[in-house]
LUMLO-96678 format. One record per atom (N, C-alpha, C, O): residue in one letter; x, y, z. Coordinates in pm, whole numbers, plus 32768, in hexadecimal, padded with zeros to 4 digits. Layout:
AXYZ ...
END
This chain:
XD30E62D4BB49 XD2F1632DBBB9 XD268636FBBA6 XD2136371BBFF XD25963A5BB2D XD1D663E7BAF4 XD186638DBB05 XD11A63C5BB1E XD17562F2BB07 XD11A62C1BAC7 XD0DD6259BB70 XD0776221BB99 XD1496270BB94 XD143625DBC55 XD0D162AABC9D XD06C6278BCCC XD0F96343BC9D XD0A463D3BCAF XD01A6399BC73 XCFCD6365BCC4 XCFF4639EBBEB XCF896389BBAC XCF356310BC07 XCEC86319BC41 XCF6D62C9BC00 XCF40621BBC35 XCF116241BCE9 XCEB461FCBD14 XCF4D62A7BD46 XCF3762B5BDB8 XCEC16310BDA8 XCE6562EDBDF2 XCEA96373BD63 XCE4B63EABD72 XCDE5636EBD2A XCD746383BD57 XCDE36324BCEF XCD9362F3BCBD XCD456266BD48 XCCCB6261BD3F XCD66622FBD84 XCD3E61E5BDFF XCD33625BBE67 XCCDE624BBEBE XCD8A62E1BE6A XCD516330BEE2 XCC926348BEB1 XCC386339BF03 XCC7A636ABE27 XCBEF638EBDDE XCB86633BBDEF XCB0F635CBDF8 XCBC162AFBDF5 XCBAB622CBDF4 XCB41621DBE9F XCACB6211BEBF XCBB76227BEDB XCBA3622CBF6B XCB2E62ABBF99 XCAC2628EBFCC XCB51631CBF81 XCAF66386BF9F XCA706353BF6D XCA0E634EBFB8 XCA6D632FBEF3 XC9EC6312BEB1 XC9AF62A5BEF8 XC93462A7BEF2 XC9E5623FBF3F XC98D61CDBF6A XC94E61EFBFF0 XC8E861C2C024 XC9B8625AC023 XC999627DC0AF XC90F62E0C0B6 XC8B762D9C10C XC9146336C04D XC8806376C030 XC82B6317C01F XC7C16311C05F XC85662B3BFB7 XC7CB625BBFB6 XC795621EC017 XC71C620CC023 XC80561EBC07D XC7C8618AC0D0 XC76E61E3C15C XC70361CAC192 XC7E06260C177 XC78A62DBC1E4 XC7646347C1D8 XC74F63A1C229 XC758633EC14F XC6C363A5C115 XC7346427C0E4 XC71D6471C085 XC79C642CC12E XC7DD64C1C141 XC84564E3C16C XC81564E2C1DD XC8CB650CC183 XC91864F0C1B8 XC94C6599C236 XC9566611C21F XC95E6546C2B0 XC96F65CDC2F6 XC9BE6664C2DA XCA1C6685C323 XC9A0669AC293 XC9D66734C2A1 XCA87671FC2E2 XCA9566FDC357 XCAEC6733C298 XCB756747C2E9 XCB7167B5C304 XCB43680CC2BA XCBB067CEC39B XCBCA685FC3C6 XCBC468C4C371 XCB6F691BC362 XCC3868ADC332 XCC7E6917C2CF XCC28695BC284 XCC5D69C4C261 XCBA8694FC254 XCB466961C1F6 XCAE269B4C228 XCA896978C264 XCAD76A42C220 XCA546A94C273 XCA146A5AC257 XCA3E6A1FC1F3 XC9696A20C287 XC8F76A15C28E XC8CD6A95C289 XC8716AA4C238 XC8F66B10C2D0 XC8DF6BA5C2FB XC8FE6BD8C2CD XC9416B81C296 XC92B6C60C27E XC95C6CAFC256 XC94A6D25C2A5 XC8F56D60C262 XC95B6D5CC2EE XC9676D9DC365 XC95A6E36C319 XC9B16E3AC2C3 XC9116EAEC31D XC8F56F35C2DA XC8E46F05C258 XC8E26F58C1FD XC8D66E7EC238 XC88F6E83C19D XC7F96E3DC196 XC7926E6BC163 XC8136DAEC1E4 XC7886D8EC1EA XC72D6DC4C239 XC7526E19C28A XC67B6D92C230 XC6376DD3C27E XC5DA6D4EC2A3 XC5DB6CDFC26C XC5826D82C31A XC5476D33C355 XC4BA6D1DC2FA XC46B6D72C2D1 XC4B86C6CC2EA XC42D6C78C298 XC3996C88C2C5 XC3346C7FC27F XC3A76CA8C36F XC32B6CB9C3D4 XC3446D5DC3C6 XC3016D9CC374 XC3986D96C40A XC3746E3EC3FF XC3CD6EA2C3BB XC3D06F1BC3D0 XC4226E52C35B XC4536E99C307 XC4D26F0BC325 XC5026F67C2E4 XC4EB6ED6C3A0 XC5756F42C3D1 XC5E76EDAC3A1 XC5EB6E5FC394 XC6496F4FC38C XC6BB6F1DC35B XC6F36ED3C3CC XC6E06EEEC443 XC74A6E5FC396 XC7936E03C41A XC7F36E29C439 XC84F6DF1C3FE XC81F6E90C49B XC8946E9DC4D5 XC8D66E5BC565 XC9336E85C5A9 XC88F6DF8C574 XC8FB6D9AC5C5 XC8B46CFDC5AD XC8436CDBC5D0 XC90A6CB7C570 XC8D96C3FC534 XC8E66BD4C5A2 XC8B56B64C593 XC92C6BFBC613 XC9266B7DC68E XC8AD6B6BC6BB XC8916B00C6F1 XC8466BDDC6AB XC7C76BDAC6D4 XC77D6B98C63B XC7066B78C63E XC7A96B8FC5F3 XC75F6B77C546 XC73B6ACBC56C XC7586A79C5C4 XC6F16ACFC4FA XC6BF6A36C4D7 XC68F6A2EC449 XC6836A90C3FF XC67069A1C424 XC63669A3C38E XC5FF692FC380 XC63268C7C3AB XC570693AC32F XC55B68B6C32B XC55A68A0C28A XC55B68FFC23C XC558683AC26C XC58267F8C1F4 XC5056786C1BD XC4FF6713C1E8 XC49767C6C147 XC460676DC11B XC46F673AC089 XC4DE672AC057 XC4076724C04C XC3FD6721BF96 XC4346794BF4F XC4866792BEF3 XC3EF680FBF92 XC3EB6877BF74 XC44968DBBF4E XC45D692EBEF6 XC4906899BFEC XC5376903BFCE XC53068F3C060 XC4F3689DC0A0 XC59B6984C09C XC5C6696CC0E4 XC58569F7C14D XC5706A5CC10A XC56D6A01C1BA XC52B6A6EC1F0 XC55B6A9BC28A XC53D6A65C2F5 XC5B86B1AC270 XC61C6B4DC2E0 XC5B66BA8C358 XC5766C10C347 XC5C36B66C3B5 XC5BF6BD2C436 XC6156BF9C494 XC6826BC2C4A0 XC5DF6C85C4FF XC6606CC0C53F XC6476CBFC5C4 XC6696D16C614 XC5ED6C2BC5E7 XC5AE6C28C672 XC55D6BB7C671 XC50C6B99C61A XC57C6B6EC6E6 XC53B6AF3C6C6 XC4966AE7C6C4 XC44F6A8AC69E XC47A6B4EC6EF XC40C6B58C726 XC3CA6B8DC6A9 XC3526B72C6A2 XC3F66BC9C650 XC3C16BC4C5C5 XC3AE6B78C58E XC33B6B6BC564 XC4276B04C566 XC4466A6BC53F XC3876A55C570 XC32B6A5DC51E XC37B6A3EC5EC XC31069F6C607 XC2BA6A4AC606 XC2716A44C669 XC2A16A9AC5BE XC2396B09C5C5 XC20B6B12C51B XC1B06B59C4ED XC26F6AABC4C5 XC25A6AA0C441 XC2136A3BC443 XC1986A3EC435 XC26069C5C456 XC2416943C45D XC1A2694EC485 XC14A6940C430 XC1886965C4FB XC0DE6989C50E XC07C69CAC49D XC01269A0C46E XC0C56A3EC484 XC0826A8FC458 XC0516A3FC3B8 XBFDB6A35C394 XC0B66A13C373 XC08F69CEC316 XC08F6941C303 XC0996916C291 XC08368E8C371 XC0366896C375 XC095680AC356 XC05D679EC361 XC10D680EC334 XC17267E3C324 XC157673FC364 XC14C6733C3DE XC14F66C8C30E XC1496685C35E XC1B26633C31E XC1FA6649C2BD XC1A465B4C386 XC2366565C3BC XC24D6535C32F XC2C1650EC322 XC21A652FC2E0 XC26364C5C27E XC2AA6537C1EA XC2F46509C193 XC27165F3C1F0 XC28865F2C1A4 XC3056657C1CC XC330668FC167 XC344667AC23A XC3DB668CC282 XC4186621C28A XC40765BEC2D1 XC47D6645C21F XC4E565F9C234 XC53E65E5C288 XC5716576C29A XC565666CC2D9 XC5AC667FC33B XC5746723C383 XC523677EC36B XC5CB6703C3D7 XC5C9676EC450 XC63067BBC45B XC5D06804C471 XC69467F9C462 XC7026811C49E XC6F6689DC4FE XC6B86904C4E6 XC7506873C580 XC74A68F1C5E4 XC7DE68D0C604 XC8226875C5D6 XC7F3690BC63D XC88E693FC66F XC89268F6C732 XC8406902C78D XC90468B9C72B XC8FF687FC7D3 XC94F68E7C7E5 XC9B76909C7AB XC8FA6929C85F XC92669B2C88A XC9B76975C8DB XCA0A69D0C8D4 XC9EC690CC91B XCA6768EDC939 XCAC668F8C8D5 XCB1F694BC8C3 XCAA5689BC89A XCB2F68A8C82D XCAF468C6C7A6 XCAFE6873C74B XCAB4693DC793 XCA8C6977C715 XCA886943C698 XCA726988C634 XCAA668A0C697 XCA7C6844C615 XC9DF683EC5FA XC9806869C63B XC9E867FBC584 XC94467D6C55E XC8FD6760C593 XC92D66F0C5A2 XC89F677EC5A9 XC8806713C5B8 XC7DE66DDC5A4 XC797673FC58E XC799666BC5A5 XC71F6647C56B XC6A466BFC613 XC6B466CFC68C XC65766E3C5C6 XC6196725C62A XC5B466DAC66F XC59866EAC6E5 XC5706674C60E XC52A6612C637 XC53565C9C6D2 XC4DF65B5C728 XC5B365B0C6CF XC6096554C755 XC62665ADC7B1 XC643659CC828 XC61B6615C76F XC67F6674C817 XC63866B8C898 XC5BE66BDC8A2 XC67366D9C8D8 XC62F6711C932 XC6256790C948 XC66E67E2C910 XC5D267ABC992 XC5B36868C974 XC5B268B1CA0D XC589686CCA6A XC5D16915CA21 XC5D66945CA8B XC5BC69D4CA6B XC5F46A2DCA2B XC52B69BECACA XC4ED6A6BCAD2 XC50E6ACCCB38 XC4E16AAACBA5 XC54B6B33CB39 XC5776B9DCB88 XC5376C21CB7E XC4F36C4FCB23 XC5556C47CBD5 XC5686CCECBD2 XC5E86D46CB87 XC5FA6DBFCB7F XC61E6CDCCB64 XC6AB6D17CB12 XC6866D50CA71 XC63D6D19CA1E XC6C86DBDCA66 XC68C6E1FC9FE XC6BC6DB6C965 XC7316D90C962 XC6836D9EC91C XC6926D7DC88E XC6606DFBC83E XC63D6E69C868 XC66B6DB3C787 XC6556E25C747 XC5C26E8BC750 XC5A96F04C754 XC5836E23C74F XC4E16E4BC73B XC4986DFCC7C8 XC4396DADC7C1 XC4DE6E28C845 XC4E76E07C8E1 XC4666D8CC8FD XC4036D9AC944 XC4916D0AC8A7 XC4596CB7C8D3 XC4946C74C948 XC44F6C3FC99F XC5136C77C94A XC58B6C3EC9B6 XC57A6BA1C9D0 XC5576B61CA33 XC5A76B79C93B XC5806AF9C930 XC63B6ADAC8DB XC6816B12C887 XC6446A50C93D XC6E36A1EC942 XC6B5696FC8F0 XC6546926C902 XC7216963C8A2 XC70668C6C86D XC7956892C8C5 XC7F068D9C8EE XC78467EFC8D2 XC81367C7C90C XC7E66710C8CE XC77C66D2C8C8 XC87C66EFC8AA XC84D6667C891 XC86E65FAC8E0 XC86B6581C8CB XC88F663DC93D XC88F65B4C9CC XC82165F9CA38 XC80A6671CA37 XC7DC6593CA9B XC79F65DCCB01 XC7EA65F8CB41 XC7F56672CB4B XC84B65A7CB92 XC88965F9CBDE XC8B5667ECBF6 XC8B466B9CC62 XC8ED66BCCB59 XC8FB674BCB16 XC86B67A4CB6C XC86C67F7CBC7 XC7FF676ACB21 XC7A0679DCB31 XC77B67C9CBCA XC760683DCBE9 XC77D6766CC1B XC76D6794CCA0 XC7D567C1CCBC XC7AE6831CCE0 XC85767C3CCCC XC8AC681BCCF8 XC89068BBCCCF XC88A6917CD20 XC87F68C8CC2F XC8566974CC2A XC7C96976CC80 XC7CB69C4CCE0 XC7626938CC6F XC6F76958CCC6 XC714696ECD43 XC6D569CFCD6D XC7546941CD8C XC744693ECE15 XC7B769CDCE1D XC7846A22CE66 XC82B69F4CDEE XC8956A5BCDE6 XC83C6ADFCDB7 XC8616B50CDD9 XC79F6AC6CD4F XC7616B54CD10 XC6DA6B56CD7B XC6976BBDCD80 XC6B96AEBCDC8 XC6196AFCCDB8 XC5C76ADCCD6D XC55E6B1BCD68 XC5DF6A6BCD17 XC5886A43CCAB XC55D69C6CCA8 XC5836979CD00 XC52369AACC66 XC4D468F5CC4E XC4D468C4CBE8 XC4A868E5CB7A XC51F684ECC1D XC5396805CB8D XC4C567BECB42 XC4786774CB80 XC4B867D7CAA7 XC43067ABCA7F XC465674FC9F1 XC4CF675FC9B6 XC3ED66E3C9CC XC40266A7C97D XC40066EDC8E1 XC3E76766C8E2 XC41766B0C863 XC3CB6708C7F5 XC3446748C820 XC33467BBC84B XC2F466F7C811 XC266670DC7E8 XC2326784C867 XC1D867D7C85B XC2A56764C903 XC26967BEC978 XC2B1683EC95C XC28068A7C985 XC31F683EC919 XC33F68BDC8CE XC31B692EC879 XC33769A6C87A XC2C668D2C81F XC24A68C4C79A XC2086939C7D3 XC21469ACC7A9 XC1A068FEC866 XC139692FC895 XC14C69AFC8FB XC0F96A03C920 XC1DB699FC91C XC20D6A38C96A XC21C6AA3C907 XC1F96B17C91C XC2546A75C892 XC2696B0FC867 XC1F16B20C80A XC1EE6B8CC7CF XC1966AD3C7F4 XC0FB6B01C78A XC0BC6B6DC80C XC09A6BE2C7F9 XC0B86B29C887 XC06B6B72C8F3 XC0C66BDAC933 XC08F6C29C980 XC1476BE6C920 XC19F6C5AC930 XC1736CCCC8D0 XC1726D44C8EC XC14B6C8DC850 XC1476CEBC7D8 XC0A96D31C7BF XC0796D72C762 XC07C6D0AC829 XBFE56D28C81F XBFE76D89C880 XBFAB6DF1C865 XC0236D7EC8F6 XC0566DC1C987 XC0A36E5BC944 XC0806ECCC966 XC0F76E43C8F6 XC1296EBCC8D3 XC0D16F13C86D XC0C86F8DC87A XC0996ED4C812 XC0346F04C7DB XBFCB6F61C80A XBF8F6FB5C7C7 XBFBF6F46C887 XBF366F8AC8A2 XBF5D6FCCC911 XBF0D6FFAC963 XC0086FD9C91E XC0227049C96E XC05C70C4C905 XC0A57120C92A XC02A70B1C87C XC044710DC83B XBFCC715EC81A XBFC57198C7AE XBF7C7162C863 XBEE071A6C864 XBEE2721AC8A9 XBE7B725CC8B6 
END
């Protein structure tokens, strides 16, 4: 019986391990904060994360680097220059069904709807998702990179209404 147990955890290790090798990484299970919600903090402005549906993280060599707004997420990524090969991953939250998901692929929807640090920026990983909240908030659905460029020029916009 013991030696059954041993022999299964040993092909489950087996299995996990090939699956990293072959896709670099293996998706985050639910169950597992990415967030730590009043413990972590944002690595763009340093406020604590108290609502992680709005959180994201991206994942390089380096480690791992939590935000509490997407619009930070892409306000890092810019800011330091982050390029494609040395992110490993992305992760944002599909504001439908609050799983993880690759941020790269998803879609984004800019509103007027209050987030943490009021970029009012929504990830979804179907379009359809996407235009349905757009068209229900008032918002526009944008690709990564048109996401990228809303909240750098959002973040410049708020900036210099702090004068």
């Amino acid at each position: 019986m013991r030696r059954a147990a041993i022999g299964i955890g040993v092909v489950l290790i087996l299995t996990l391990g090939g699956a990293l090798v072959l896709f670099g990484q293996v998706a985050p299970p639910e169950r597992i904060p990415l967030i730590q919600e009043g413990v972590d903090r944002c690595a763009l402005c340093n406020m604590v994360i108290r609502d992680a549906r709005h959180g994201a993280v991206v994942v390089t060599a380096a480690g791992q680097f939590r935000f509490d707004d997407l619009g930070c997420l892409f306000n890092y990524i810019h800011a330091h220059g982050l390029a494609e090969k040395e992110v490993r991953s992305v992760l944002v939250r599909d504001w439908r069904t609050q799983g993880w998901i690759e941020g790269r692929s998803a879609f984004f929807v800019s509103t007027s709807q209050r987030t943490p640090m009021t970029y009012g920026l929504f990830a979804f990983r179907k379009a359809e998702d996407a235009r349905a909240f757009a068209k229900a908030h008032g918002g526009k659905v944008l690709s990564f990179q048109e996401a990228m460029k809303y909240a750098v020029e959002r973040r410049k916009m708020m900036k210099g209404m702090q004068h």
